[in-house]
ZAFIMAR-313451 format. One record per residue: x, y negated, z negated of N, C-alpha, C, CB in turn; residue in three letters; residue number from 1. Coordinates in steps of 0.2 Angstrom, whole numbers, plus 5000, padded with zeros to 4 digits. Each point is the difference from the previous one (the first is absolute). Glycine has a CB too. Layout:
# ZAFIMAR-313451
X / Y / Z / X / Y / Z / X / Y / Z / X / Y / Z / Ala / NUM
...
# end
This chain:
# ZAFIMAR-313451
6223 / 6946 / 4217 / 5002 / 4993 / 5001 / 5002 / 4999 / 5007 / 5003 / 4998 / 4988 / Unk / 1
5001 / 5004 / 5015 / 5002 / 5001 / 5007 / 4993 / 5000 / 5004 / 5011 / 5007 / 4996 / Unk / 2
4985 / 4998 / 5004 / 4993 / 5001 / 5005 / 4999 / 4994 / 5000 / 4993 / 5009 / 4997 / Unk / 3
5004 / 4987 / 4995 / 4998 / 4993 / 5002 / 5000 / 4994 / 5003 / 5000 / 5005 / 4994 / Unk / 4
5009 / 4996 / 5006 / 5003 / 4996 / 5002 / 5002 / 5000 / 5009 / 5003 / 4999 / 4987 / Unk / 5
4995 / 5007 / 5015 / 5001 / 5000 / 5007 / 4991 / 5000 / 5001 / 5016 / 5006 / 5003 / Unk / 6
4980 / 4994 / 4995 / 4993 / 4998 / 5001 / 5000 / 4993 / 5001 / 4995 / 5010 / 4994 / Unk / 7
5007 / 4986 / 5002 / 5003 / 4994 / 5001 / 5001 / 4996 / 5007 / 5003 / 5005 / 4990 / Unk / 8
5003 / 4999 / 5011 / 5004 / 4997 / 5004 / 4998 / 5001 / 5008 / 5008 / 5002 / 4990 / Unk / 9
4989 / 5004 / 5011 / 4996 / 5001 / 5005 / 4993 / 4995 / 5001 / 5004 / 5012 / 4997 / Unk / 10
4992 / 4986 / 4998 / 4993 / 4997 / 5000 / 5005 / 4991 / 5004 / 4989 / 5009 / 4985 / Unk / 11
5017 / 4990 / 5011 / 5002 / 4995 / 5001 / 5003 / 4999 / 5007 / 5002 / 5000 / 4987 / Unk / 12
5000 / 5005 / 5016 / 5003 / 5000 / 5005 / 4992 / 5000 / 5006 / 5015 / 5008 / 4994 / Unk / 13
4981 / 4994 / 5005 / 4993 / 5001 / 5004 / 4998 / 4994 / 5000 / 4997 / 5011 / 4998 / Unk / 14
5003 / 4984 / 4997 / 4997 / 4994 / 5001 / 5004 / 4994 / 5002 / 4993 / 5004 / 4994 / Unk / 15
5012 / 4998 / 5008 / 5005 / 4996 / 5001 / 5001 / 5001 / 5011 / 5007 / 5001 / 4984 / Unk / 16
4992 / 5006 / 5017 / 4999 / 5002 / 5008 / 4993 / 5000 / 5002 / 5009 / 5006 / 5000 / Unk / 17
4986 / 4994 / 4996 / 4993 / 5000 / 5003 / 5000 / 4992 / 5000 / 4992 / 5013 / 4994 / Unk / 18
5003 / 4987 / 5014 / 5000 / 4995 / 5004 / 4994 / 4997 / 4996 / 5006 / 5004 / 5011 / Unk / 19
4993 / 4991 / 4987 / 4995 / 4993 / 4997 / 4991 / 5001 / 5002 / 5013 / 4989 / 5004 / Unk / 20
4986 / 5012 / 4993 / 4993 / 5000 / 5003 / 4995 / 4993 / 4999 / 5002 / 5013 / 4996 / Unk / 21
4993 / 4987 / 5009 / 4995 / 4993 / 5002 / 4998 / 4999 / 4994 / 4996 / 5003 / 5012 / Unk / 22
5002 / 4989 / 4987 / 4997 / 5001 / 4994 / 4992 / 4996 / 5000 / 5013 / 5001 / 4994 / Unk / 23
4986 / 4997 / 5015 / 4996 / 4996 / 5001 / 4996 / 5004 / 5006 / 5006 / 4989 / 4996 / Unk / 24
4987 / 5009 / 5007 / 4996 / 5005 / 5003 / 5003 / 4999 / 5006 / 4989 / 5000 / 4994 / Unk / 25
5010 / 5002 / 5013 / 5003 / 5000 / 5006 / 4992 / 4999 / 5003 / 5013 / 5009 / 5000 / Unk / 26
4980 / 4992 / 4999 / 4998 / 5001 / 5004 / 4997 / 4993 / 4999 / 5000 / 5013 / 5002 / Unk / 27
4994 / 4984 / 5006 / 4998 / 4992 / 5000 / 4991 / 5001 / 4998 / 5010 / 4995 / 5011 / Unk / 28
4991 / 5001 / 4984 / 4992 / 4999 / 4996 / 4994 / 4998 / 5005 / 5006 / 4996 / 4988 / Unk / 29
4998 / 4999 / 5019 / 4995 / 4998 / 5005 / 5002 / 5003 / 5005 / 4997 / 4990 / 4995 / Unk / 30
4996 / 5012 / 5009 / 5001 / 5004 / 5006 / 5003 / 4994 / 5004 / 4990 / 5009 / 5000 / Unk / 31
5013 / 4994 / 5008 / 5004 / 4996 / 5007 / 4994 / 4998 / 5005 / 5013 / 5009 / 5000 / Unk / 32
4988 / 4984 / 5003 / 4993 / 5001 / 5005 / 5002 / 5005 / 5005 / 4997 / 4988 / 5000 / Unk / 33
5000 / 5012 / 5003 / 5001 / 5004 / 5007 / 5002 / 4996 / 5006 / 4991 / 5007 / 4995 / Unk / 34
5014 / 4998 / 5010 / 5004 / 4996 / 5004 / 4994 / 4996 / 5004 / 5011 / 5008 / 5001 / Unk / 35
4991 / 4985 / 5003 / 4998 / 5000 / 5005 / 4998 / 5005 / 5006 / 5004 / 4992 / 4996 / Unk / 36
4989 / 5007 / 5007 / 4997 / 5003 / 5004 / 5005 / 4997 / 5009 / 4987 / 5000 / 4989 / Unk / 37
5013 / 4995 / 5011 / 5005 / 4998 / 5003 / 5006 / 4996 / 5000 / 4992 / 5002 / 5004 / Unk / 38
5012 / 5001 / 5000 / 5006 / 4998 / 4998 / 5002 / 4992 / 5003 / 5004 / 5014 / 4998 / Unk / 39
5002 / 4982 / 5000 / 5000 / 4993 / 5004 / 5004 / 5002 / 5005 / 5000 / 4992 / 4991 / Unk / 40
4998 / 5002 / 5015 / 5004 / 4998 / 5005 / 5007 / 5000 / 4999 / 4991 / 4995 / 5003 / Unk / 41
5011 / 5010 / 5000 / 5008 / 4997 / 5001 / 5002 / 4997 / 5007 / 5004 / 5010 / 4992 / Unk / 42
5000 / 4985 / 5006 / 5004 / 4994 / 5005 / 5005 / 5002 / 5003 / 4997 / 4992 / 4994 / Unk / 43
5003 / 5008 / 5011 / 5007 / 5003 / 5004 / 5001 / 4992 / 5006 / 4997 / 5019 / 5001 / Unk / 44
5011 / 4981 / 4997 / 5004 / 4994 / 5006 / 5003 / 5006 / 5005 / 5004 / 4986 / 4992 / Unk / 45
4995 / 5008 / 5015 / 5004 / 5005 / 5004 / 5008 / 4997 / 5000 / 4989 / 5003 / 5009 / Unk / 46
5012 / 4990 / 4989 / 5006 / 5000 / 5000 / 5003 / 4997 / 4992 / 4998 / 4999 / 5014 / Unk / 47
5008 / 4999 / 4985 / 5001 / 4998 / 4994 / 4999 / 4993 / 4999 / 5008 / 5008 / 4999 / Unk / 48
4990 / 4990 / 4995 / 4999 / 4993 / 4998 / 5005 / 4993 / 5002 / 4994 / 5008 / 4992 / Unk / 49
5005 / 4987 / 5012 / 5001 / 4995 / 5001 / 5004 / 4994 / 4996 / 4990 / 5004 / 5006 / Unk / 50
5015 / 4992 / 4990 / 5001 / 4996 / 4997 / 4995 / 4992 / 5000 / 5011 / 5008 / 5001 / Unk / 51
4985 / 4991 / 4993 / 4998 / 4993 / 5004 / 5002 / 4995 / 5001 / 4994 / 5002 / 4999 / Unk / 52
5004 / 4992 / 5002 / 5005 / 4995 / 5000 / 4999 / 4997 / 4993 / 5000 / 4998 / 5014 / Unk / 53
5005 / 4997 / 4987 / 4999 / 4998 / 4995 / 4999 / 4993 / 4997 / 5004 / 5010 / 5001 / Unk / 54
4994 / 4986 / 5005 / 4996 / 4993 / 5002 / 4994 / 5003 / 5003 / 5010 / 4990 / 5002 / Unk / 55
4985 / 5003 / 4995 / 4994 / 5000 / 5006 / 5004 / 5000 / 5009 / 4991 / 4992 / 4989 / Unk / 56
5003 / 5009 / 5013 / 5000 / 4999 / 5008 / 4997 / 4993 / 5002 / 4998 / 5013 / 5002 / Unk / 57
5006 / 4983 / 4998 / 4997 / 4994 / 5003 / 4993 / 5001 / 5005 / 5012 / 4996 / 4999 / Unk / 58
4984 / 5001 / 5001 / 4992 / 4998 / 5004 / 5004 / 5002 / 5008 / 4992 / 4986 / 4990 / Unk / 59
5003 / 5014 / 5013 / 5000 / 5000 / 5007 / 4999 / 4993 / 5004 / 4996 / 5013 / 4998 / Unk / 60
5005 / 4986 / 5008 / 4997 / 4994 / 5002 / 4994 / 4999 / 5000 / 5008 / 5001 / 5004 / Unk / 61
4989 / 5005 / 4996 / 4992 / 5000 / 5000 / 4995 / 4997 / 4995 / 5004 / 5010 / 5005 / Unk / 62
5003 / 4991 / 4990 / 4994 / 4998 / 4992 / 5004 / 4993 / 4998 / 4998 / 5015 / 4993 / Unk / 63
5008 / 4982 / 5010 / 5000 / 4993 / 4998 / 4995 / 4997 / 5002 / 5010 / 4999 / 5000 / Unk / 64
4989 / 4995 / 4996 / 4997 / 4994 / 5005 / 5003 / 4997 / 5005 / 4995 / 4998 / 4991 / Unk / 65
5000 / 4999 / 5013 / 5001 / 4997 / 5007 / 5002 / 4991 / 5000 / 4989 / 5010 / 5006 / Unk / 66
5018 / 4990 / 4993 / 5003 / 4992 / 5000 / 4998 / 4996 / 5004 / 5009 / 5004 / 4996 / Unk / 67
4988 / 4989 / 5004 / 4999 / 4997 / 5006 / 5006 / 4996 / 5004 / 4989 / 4999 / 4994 / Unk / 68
5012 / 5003 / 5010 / 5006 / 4995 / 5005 / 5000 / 4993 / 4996 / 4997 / 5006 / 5014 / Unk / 69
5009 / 4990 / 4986 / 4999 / 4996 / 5001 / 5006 / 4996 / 5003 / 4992 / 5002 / 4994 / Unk / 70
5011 / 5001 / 5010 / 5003 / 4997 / 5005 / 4999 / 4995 / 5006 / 5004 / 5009 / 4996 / Unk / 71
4989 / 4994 / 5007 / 4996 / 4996 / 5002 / 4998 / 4993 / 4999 / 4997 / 5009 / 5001 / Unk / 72
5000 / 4991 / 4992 / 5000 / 4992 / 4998 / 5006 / 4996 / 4999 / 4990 / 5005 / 4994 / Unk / 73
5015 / 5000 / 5004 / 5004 / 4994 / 5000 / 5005 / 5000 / 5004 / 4996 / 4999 / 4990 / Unk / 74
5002 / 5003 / 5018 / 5005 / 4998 / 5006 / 4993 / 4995 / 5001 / 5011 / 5012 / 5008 / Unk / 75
4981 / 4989 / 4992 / 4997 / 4994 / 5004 / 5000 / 4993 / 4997 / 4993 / 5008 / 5006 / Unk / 76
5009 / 4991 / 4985 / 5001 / 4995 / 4996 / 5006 / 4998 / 5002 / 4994 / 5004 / 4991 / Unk / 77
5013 / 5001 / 5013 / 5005 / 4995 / 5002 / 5000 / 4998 / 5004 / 5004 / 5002 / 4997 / Unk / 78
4995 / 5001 / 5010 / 4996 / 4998 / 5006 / 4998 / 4993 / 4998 / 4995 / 5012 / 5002 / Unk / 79
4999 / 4988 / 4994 / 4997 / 4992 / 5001 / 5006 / 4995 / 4996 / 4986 / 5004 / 4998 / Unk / 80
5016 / 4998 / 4999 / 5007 / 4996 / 4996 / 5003 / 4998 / 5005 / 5002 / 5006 / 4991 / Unk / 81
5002 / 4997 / 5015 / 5006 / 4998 / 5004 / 4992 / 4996 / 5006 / 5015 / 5013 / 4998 / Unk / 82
4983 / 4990 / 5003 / 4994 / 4994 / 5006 / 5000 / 4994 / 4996 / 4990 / 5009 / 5004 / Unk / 83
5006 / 4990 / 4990 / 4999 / 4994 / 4998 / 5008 / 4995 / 4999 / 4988 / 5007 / 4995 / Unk / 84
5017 / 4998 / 5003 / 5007 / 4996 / 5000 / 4999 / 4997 / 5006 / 5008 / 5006 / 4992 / Unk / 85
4994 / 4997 / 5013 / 5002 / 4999 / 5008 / 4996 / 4992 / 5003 / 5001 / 5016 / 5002 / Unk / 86
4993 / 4987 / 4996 / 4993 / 4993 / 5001 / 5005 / 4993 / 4999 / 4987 / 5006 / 4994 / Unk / 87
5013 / 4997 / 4998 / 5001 / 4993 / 4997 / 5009 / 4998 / 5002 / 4989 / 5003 / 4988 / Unk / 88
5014 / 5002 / 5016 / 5006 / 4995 / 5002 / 4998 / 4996 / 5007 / 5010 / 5010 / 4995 / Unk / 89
4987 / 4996 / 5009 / 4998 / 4997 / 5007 / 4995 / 4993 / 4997 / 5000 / 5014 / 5009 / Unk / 90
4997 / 4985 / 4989 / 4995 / 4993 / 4997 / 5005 / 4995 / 4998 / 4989 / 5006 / 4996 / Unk / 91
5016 / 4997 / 4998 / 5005 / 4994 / 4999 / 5005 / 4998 / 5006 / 4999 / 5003 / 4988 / Unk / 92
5003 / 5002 / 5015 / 5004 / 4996 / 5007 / 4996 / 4994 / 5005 / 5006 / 5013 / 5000 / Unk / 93
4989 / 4991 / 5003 / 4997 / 4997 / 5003 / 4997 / 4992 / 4996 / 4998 / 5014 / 5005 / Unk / 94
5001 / 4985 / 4989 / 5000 / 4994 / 4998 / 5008 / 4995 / 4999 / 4989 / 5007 / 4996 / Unk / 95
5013 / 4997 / 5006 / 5007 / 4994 / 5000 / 5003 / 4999 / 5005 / 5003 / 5002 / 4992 / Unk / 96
4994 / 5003 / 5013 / 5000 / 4999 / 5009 / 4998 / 4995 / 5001 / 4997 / 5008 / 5004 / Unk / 97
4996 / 4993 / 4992 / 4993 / 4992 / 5002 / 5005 / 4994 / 4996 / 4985 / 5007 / 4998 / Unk / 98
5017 / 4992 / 4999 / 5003 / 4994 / 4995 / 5005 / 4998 / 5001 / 4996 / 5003 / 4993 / Unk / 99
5009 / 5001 / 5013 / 5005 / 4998 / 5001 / 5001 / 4994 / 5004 / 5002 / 5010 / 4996 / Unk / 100
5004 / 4987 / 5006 / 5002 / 4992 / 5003 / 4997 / 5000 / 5008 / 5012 / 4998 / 4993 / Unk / 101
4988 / 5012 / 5010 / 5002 / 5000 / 5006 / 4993 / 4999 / 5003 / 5011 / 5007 / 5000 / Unk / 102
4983 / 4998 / 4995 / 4994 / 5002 / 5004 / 4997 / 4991 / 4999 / 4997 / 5016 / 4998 / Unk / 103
5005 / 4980 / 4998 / 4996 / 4993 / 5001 / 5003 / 4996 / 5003 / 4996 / 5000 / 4991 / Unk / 104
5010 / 5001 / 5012 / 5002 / 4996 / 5007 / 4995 / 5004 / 5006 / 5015 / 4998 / 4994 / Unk / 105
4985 / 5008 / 5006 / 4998 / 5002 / 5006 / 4991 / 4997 / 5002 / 5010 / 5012 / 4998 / Unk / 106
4989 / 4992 / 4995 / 4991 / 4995 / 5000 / 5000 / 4993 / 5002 / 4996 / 5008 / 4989 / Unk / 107
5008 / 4988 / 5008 / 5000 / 4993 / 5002 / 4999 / 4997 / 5007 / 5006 / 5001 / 4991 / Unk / 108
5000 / 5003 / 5011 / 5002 / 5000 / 5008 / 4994 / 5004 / 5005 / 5015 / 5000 / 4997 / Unk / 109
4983 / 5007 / 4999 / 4995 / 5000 / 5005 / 4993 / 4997 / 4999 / 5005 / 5009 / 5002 / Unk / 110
4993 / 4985 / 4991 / 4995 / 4999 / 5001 / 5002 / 4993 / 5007 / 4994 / 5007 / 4987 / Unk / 111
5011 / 4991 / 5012 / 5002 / 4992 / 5006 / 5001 / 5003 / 5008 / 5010 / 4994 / 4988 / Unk / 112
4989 / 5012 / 5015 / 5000 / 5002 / 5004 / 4995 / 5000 / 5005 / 5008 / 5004 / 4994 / Unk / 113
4992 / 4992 / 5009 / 4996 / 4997 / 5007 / 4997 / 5006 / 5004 / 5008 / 4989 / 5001 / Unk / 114
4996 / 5015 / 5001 / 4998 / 5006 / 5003 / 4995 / 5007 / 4997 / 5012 / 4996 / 5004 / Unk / 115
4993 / 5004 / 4990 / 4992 / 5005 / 4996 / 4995 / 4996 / 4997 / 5008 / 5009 / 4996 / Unk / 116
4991 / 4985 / 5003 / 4994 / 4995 / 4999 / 4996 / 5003 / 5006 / 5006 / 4989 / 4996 / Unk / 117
4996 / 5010 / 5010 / 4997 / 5002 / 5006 / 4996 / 5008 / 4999 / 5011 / 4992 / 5008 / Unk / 118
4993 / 5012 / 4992 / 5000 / 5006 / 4998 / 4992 / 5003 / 4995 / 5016 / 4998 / 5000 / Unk / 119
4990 / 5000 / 4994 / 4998 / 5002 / 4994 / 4994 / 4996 / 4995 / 5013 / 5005 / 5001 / Unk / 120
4988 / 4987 / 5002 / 4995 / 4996 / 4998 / 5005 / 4998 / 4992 / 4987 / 5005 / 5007 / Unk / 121
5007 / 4989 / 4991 / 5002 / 4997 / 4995 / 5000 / 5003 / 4992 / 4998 / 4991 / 5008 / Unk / 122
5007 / 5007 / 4988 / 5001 / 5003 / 4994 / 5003 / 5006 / 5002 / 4990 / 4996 / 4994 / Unk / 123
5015 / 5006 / 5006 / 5004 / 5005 / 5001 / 5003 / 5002 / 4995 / 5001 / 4998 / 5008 / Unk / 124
4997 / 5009 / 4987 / 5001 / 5003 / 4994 / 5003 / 5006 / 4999 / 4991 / 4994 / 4999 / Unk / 125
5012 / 5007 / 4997 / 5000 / 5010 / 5000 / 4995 / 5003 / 5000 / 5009 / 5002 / 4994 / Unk / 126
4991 / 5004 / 5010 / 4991 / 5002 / 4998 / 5001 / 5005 / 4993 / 4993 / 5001 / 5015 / Unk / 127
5002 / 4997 / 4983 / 5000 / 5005 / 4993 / 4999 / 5006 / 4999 / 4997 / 4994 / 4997 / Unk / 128
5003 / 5010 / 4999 / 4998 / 5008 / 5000 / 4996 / 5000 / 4993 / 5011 / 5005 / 5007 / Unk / 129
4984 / 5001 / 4993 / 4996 / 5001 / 4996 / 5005 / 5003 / 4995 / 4990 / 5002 / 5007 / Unk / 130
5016 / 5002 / 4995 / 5002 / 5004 / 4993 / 5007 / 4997 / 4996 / 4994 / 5011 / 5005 / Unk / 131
5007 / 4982 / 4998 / 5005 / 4997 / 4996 / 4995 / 4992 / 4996 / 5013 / 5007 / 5012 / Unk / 132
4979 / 4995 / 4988 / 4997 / 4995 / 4996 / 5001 / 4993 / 5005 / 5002 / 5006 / 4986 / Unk / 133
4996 / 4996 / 5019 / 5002 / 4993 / 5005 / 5005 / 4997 / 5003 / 4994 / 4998 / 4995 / Unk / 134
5013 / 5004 / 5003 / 5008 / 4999 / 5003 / 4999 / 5004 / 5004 / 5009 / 4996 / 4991 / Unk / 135
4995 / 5001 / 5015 / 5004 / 5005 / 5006 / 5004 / 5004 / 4998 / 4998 / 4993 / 5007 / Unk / 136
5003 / 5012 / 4998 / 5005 / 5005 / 4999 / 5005 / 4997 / 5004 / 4992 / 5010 / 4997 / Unk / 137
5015 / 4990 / 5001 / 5004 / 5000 / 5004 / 5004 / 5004 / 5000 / 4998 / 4992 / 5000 / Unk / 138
5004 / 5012 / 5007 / 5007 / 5004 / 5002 / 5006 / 4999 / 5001 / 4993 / 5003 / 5004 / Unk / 139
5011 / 5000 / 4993 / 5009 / 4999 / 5002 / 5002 / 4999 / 4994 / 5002 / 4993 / 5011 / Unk / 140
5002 / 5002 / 4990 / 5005 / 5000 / 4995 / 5003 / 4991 / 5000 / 5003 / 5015 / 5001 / Unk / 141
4999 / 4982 / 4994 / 5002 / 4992 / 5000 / 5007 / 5002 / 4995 / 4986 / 4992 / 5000 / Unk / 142
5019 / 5009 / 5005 / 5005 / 4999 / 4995 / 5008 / 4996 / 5000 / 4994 / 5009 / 4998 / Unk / 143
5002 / 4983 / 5000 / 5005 / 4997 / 5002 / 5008 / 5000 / 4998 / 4990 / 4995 / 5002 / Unk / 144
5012 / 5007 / 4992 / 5009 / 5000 / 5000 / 5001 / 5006 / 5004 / 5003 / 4996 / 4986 / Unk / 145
4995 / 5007 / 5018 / 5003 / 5005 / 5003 / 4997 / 4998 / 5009 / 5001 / 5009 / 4987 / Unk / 146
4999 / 4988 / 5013 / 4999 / 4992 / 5007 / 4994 / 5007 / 5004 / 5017 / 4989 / 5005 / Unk / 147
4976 / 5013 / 4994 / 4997 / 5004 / 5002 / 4995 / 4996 / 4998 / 5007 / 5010 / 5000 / Unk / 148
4986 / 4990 / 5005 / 4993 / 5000 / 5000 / 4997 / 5002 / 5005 / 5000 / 4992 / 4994 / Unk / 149
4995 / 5013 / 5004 / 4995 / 5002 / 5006 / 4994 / 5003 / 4997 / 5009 / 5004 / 5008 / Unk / 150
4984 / 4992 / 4993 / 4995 / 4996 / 4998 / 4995 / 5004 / 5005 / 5005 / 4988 / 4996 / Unk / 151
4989 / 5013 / 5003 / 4994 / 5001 / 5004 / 4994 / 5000 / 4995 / 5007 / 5006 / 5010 / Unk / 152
4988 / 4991 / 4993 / 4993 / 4999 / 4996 / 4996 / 4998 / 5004 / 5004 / 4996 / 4991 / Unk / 153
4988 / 5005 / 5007 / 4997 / 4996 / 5004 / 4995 / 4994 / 4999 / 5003 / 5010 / 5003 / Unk / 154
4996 / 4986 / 5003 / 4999 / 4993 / 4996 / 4993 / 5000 / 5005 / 5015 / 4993 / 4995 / Unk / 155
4980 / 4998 / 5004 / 4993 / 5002 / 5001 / 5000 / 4993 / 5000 / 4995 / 5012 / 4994 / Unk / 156
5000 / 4985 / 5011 / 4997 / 4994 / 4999 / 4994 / 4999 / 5004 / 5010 / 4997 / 4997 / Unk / 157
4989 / 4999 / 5003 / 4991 / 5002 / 5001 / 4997 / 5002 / 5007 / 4998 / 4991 / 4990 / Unk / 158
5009 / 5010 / 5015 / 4995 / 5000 / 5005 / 5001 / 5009 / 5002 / 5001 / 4985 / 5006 / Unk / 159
5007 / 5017 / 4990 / 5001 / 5006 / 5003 / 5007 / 5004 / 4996 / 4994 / 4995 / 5013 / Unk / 160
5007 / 5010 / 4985 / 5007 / 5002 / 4996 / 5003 / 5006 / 5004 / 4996 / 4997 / 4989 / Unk / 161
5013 / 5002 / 5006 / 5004 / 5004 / 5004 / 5006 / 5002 / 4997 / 4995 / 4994 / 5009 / Unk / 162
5010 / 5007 / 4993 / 5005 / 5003 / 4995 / 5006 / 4994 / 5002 / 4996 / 5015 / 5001 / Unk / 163
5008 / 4985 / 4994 / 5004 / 4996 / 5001 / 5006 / 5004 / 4997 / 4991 / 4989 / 5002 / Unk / 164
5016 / 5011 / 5001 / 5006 / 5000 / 5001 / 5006 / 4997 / 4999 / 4993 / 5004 / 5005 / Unk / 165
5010 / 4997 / 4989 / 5008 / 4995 / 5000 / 5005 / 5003 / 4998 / 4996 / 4989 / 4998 / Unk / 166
5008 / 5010 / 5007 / 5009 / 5003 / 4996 / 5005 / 4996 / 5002 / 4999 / 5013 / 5001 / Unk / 167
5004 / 4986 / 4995 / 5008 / 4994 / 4998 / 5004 / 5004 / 4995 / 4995 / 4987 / 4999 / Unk / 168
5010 / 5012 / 5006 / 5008 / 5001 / 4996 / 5004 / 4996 / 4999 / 5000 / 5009 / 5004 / Unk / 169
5003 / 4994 / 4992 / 5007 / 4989 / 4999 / 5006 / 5007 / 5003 / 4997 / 4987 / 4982 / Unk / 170
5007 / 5011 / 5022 / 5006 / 5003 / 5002 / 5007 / 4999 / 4995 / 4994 / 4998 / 5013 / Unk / 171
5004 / 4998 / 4983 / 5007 / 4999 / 4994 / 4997 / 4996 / 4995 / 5010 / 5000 / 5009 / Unk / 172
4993 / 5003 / 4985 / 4997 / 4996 / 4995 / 5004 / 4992 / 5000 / 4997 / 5013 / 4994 / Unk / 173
4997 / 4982 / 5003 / 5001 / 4994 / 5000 / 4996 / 4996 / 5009 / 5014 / 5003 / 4990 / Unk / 174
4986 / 5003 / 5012 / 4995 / 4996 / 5007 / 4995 / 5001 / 5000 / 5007 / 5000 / 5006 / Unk / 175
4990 / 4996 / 4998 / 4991 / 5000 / 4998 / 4997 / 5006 / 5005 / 4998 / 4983 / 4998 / Unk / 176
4996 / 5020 / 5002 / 4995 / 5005 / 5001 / 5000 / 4996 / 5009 / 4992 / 5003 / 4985 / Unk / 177
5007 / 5005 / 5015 / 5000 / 4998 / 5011 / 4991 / 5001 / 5000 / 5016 / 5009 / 5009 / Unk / 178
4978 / 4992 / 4993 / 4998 / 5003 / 5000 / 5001 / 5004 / 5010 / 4994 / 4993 / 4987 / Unk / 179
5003 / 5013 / 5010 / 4999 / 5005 / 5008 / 4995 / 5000 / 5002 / 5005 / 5008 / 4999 / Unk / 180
4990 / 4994 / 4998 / 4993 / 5000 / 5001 / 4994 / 4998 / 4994 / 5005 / 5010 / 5008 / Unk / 181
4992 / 4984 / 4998 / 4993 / 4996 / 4995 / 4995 / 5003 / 5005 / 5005 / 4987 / 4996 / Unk / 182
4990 / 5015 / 5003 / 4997 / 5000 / 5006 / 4993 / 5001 / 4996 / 5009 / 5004 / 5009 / Unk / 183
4984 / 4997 / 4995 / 4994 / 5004 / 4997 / 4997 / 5004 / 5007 / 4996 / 4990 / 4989 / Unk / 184
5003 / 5014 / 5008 / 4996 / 5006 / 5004 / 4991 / 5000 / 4999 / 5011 / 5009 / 4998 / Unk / 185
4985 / 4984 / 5007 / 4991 / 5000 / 4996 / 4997 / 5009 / 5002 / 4997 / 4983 / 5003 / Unk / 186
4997 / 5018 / 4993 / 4997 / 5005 / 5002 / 5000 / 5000 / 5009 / 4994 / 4999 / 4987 / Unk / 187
5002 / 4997 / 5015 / 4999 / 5000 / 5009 / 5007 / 5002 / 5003 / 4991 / 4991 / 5001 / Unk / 188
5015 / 5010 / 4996 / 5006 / 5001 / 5004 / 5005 / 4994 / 5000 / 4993 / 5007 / 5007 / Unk / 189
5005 / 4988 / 4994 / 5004 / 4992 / 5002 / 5006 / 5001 / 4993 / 4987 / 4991 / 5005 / Unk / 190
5020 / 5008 / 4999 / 5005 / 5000 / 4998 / 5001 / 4992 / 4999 / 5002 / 5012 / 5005 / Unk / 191
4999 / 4983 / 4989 / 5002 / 4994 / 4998 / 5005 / 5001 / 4997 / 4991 / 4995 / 5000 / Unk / 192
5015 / 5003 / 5004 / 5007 / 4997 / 4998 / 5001 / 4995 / 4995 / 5002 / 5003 / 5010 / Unk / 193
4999 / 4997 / 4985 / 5000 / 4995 / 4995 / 5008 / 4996 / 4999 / 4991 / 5007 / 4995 / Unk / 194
5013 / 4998 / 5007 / 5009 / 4999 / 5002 / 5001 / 4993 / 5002 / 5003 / 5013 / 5005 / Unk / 195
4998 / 4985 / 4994 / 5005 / 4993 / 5003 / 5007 / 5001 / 4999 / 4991 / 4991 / 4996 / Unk / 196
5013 / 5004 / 5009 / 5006 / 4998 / 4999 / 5002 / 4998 / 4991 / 4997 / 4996 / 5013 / Unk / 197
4998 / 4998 / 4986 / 5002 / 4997 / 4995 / 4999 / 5003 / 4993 / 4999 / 4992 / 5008 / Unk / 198
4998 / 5013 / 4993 / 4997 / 5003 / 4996 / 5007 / 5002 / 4991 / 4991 / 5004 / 5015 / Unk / 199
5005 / 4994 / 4981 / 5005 / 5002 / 4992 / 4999 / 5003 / 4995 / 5002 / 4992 / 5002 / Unk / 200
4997 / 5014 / 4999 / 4993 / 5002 / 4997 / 5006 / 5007 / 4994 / 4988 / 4998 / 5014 / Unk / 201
5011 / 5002 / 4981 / 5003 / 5003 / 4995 / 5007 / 4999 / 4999 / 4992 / 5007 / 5002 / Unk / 202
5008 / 4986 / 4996 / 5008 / 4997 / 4999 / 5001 / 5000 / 4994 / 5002 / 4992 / 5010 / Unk / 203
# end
């Protein structure tokens, strides 16, 4: 009984240290291709890799489109703006030159004048101008609360024209207009004194 039992005990102890045996095949049922004939390219940097950004790159000037100026147009739309204003003051002054008390005293008196009759001949008129639509132009200034007038225009009658000349000042307010100078300058040169003594001219 002993024998048996250390036959036992041996077989028990051998299957307990013998290492596990495979119980599945190791070898492959399908053959391996065969390596490539050639091998790939390998890539080499010379230096280490960059970070990218991480917005686009805005366009270049090259690739926008080409904007049209328009500054141009609109200094020569002002341009015409401040011209056509200016016109239209210089046209309204000049009409209230023509309208006022002083130039229809002076026209009166020069058409009554004996001397530029001689001169100038009969009908003695302002001469007109093409770009005021037939009214004369008149230079200076008419400003009587501030005792000032000095006038020049040119006037025309049928034998011959010329420039005509007036300046009056009142030396104090409440007293009437002095005048200084009446006169006409005709084209030929001839100087006609229109000035008189008695003369009352922008009171």
């Amino acid at each position: 009984m002993s024998t048996i039992a250390q036959r036992t005990r041996l077989l028990a102890q051998r299957r307990i240290f013998t290492a596990p045996q495979r119980l599945y095949a190791t070898t492959d049922s399908v053959p391996k291709p065969p390596p490539p004939a050639q091998q790939p390219p390998v890539e080499t940097f010379s230096s280490p890799s960059k970070p990218r950004l991480y917005y686009a790159r805005p366009p270049s000037k090259s690739d926008l489109p080409e904007i049209k100026k328009r500054w141009p147009l609109v200094l020569a739309f002002a341009a015409l703006g401040v011209a056509g204003w200016a016109a239209f003051l210089l046209f309204v002054t000049n009409q209230e030159k023509l309208a006022s008390s002083v130039v229809k005293q002076i026209l009166q008196t020069v058409r009554e004048h004996d001397g530029l009759k001689d001169v100038l001949g009969d009908a003695i008129r302002p001469e007109p101008t093409w770009y005021l639509n037939g009214d004369p132009w008149i230079s200076g200034s008419v400003n009587l609360p501030a005792g000032h007038v000095d006038l020049s225009f040119r006037v025309k009658g049928h034998r011959g024209s010329g420039t005509l000349y007036f300046t009056s000042i009142r030396k104090a307010k409440g007293e009437p207009f002095t005048p200084l100078r009446f006169r006409v300058i005709s084209d030929d040169g001839r100087v006609i004194n229109v000035l008189t003594p008695s003369s009352d001219l922008a009171a």
